[in-house]
C-alpha positions in Angstrom: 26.2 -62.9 -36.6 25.2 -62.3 -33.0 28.4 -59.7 -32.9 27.8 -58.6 -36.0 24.0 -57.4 -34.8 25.4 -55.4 -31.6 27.9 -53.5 -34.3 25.4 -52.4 -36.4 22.8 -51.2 -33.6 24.8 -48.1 -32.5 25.5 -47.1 -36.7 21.7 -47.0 -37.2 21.2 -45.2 -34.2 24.2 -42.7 -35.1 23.0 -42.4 -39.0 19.3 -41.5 -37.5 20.7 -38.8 -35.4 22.6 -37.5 -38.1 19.9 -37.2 -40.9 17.8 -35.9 -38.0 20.6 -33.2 -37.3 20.8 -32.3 -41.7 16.9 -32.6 -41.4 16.5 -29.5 -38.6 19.0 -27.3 -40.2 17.7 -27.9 -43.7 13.9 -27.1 -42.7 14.5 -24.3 -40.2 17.3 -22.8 -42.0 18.8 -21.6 -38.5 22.2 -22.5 -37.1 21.7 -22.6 -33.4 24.4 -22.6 -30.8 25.3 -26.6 -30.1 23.6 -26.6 -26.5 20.5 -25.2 -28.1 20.5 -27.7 -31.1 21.6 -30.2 -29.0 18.4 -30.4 -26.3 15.9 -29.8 -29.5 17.4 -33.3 -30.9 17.4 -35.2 -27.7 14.1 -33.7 -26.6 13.1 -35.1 -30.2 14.5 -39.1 -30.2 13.3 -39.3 -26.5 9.4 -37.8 -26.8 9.0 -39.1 -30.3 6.2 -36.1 -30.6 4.6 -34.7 -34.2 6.0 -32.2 -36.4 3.5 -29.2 -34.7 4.7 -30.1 -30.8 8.0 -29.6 -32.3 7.3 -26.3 -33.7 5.4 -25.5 -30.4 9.1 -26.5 -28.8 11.0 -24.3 -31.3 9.0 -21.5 -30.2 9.3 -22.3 -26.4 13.0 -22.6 -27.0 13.6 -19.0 -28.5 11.4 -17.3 -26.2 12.7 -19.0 -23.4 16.0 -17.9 -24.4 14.9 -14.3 -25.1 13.8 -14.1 -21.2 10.2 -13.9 -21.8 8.2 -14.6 -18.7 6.2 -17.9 -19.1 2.4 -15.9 -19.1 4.2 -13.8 -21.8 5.0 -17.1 -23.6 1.9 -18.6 -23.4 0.3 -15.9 -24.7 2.8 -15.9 -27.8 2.1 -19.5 -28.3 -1.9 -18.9 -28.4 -1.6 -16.1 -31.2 0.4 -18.7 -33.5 -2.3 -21.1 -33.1 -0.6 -23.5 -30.5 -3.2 -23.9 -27.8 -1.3 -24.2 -24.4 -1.9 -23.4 -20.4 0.8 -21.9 -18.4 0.4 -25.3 -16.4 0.6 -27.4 -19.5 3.7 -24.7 -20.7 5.6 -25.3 -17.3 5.3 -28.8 -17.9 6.3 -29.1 -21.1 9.9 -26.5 -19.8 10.5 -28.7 -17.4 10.6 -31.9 -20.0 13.1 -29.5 -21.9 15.4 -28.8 -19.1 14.7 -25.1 -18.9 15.3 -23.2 -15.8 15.4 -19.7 -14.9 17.2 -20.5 -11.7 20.8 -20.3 -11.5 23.2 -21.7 -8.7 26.2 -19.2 -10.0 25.1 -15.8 -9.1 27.6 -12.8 -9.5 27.0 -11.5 -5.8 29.7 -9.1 -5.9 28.5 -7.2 -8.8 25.1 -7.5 -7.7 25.8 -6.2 -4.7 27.7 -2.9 -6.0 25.0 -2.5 -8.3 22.3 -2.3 -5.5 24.9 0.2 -3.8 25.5 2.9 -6.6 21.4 3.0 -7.5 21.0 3.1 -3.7 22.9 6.7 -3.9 19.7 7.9 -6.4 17.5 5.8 -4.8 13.8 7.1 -4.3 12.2 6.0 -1.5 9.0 5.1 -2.6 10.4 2.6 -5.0 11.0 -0.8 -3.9 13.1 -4.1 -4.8 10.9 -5.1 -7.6 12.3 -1.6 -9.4 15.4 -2.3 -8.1 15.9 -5.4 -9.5 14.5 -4.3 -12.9 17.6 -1.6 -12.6 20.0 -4.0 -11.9 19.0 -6.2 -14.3 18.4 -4.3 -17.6 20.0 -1.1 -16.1 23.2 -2.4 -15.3 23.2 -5.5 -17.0 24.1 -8.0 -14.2 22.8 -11.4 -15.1 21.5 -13.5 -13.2 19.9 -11.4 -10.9 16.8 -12.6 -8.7 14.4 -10.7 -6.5 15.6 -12.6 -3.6 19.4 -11.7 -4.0 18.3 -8.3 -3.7 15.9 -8.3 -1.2 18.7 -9.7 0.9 21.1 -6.6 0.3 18.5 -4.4 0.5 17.2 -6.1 4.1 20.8 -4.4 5.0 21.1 -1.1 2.8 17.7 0.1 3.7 15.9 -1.5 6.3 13.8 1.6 7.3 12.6 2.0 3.5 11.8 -1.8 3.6 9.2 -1.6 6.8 8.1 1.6 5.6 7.1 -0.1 1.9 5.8 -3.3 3.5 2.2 -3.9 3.2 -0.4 -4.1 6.1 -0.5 -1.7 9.3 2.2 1.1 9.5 3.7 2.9 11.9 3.6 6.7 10.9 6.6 8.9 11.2 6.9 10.9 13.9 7.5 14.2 13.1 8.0 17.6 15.2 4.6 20.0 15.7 5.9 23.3 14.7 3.6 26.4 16.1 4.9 30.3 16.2 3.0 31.2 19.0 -0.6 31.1 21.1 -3.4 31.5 18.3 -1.3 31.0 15.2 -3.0 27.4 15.2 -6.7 26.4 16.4 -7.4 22.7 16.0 -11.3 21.9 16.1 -12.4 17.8 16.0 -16.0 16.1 17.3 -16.1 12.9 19.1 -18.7 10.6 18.7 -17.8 7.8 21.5 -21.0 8.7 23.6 -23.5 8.9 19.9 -25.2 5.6 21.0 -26.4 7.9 24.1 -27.9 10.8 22.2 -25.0 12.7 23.1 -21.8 14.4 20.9 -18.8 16.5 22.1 -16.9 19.2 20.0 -13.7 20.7 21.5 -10.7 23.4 20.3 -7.5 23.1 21.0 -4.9 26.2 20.6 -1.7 24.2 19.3 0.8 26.1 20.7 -0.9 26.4 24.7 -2.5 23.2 24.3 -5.4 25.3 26.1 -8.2 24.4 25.6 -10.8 26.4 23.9 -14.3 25.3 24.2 -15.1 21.5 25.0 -19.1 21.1 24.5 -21.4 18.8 24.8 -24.9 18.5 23.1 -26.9 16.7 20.6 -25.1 17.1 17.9 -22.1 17.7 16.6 -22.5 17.7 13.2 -24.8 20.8 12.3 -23.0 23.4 11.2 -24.6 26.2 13.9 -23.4 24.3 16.9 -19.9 24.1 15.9 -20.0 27.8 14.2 -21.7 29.1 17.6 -18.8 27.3 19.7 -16.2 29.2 17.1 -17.9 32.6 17.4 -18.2 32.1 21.7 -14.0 31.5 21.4 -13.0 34.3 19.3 -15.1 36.6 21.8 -13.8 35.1 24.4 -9.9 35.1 23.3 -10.4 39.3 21.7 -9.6 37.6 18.1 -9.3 35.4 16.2 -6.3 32.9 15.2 -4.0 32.7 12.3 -4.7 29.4 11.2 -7.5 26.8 11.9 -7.0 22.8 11.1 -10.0 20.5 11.1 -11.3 17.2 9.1 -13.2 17.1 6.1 -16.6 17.3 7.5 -19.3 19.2 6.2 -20.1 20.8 9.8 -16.6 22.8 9.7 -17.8 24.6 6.1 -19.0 27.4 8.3 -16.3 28.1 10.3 -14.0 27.9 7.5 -15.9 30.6 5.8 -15.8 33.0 9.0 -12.3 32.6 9.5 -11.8 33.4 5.6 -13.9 36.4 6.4 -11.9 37.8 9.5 -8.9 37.6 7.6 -10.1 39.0 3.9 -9.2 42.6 4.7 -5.1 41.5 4.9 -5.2 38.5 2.9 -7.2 39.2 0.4 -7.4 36.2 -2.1 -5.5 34.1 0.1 -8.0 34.2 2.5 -8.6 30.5 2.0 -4.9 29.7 3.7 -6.2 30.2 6.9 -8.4 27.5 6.7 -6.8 24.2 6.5 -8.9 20.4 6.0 -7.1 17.5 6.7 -7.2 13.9 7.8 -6.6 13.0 11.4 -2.6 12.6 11.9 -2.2 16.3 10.5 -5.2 17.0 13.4 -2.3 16.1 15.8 -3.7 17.9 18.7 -7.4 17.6 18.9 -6.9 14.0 18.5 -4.5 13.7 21.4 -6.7 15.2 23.6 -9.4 12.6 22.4 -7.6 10.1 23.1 -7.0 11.2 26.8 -11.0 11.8 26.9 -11.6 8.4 26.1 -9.2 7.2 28.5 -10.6 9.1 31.4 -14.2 10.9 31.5 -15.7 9.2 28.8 -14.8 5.9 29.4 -16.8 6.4 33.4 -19.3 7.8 31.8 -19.6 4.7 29.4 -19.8 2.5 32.1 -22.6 4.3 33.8 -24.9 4.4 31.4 -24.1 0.6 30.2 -25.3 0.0 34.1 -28.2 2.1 33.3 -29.0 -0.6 30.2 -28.2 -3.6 32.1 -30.6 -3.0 35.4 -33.1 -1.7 32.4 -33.5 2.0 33.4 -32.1 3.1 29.8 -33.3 1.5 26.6 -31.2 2.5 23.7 -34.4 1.5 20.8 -36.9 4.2 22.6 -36.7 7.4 21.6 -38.5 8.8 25.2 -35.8 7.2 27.2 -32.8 8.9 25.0 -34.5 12.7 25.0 -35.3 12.0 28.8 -31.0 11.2 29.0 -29.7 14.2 27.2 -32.3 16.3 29.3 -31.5 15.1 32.5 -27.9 14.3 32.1 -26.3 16.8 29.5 -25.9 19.4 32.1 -24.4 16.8 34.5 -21.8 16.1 31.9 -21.1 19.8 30.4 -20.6 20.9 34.4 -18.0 17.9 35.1 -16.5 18.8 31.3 -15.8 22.2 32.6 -14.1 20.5 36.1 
């Protein structure tokens, strides 16, 4: 009897799995391939779960299959009713066995895929485009971001650090002037502002001669920097072909006089000669900035912060700033000119 017992143990187990198996394909009506039928039934006699989880597992299945991503299956699962987290959904793929992840890889075709879109290749796109051209482009499967990225690293290393987030390093490129006053390049600095006191320079880009180099109260109104402009074209018997400067409100004057010295030939097109711009395309002026800085303001700096420390020079009175710029601003326009 004992014997008899152990026999009949595996047939019931074998005739539950096989009504299970009619059961599925009667209800769903779908004939799957045998690995997919296969881990619904095991996933079935080992959970032991209700006739909705198995649904919700149905569904997980074919979309998982269909290479929806698993906030794309969530979502799915949500609009049929079948309230689940992506936590709670990469829990329940991991009970099913399902992996993305694939330890046979076709490197080879990978890798001349990545080389014949490299010939087309923008450079502003990155490995995340890449690998959606490799992938549904070309049809190589499995692919993975980090296959690329590795062929990439080799194939375009200069397009990689130029793409890569945080500070960059901009291109250097070559300055390109036809002559003395084809380009005038006008910039403020505001490193001695603290002190009541501003400096406006311009630069000829071809020369590197320098123009005017001021300093005052401001250099921000619009009068101060036109007056410097007007002094330079006096000065040089004309005016220049182009002029570069920043977006600043104080340069709207100076844009509009060099628009109307050169209205009579230009015409229309006036507005060429005037061109705004952020600070790398301002390559000049801010050179010779940061020389300034280096040198004459950075002494001056330092006296004045000895000025604050022995108490001479308060920076919250207003007496002791316009009693600075009067008795030092011609000091430091005479050893500007030096």
């Amino acid at each position: 009897m004992d014997k008899l017992k152990a026999y009949e143990q595996p047939a019931s187990f074998l005739s539950l799995f096989f009504f299970i198996s009619l059961f599925y394909i009667a209800t769903v009506g779908i004939f799957f391939d045998p690995d997919f039928f296969f881990s619904v039934i095991v996933f079935r006699l080992c959970c032991n779960m209700s006739s909705d989880d198995d649904e919700r597992n149905m569904m997980i299945i074919t979309l998982f299959n269909k290479g929806l991503k698993q906030k794309e299956i969530s979502c799915a699962l949500n609009s049929y009713g079948h309230k689940i987290s992506e936590r709670h959904l990469r829990r329940v793929l991991k009970l099913l066995g399902l992996k993305r992840r694939c330890p046979q890889r076709p490197f080879t075709e990978i890798h001349k895929a990545v080389e014949s879109e490299m010939k087309q290749w923008s450079p502003e796109q990155g490995i995340r485009a890449m690998v959606k051209r490799v992938r549904d482009v070309r049809g190589v499967r499995p692919c993975y971001r980090d296959d690329v990225a590795n062929i990439m690293r080799y194939m375009d290393a200069s397009g990689l650090q130029r793409r890569s987030p945080g500070k960059k390093k901009i291109p250097r490129r070559n300055y390109i002037s036809r002559g003395p006053n084809d380009t005038w390049h006008i910039d403020g600095n505001d490193k001695l502002k603290f002190f009541g006191m501003w400096i406006h320079l311009g630069i000829d880009g071809f020369s590197r001669k320098v123009l005017w180099l001021k300093v005052g109260t401001s250099n921000r109104k619009q009068n101060f920097v036109a007056r410097y402009f007007f002094e330079a074209v006096q000065e040089q018997g004309g005016c220049p072909q182009m002029i570069r400067g920043d977006r600043g409100k104080e340069n709207l004057v100076v844009g509009q006089m060099q628009m109307a010295f050169h209205m009579r030939d230009l015409g229309n097109q006036a507005w060429r000669c005037f061109r705004m711009g952020t600070s790398v395309h301002n390559q000049r002026a801010e050179c010779f900035n940061s020389i300034l800085k280096r040198t004459w303001i950075k002494k001056w700096l330092t006296t004045f912060e000895a000025m604050m420390e022995s108490g001479i020079l308060e920076l919250d009175n207003p007496v002791h700033i316009n009693c600075l710029q009067y008795s030092h601003l011609p000091l430091l326009q005479r050893d500007l000119k030096t």
